[in-house]
C-alpha positions, 0 to 999 in steps of 0.5 A: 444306427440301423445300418451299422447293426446290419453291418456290425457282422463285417465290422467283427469279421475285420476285428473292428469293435463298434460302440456309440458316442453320446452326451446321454448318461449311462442310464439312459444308454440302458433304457434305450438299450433294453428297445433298441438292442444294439449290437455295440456298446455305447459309451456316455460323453457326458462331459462332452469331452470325446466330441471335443476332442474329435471336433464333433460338439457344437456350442448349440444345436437344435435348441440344445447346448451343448450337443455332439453332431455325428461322426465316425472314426476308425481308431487303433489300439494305439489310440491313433484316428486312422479315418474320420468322417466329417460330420454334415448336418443330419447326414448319417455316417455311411457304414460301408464307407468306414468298412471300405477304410477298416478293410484297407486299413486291415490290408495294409498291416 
């Protein structure tokens, strides 16, 4: 998530509001929060239902059941997946690669 803290800047600059998915509750967000300070809002999925429904939870993973995989998505304000990255295992998101589409979607409207 390091990356994504050093770029969180560009990401505002093209209006782009970040926030971190995770099966974690809450609560645990804001503990680790309080060590981390993120510079963008995690959201808890703590039915798993946004992993499903962008297709990034697995039945197993590392001996945990369920669990989400990373992934990173560019959605409108209309609710509409406008870039995804295919999750690869323990492979991190690349942030300029979701730059280069927030600013070629920024162009193009």
């Amino acid at each position: 998530m390091a990356q994504f803290r050093a770029k969180a800047d560009e990401f505002a600059g093209l209006g782009v509001k970040l926030y971190g998915l995770s099966g974690d509750s809450p609560f645990a967000h804001a503990e680790w929060a309080k060590s981390v300070q993120p510079k963008h809002d995690w959201l808890s999925d703590w039915n798993h239902e946004a992993a499903r429904a962008f297709g990034i939870l697995r039945d197993e993973a590392f001996g945990f059941k369920p669990m989400n995989t990373r992934g990173a998505f560019l959605v409108d304000t209309d609710g509409v997946v406008r870039y995804s990255w295919a999750p690869q295992e323990r492979e991190l998101p690349d942030p300029n690669a979701l730059l280069a589409a927030a600013r070629e979607l920024v162009a193009s409207s």
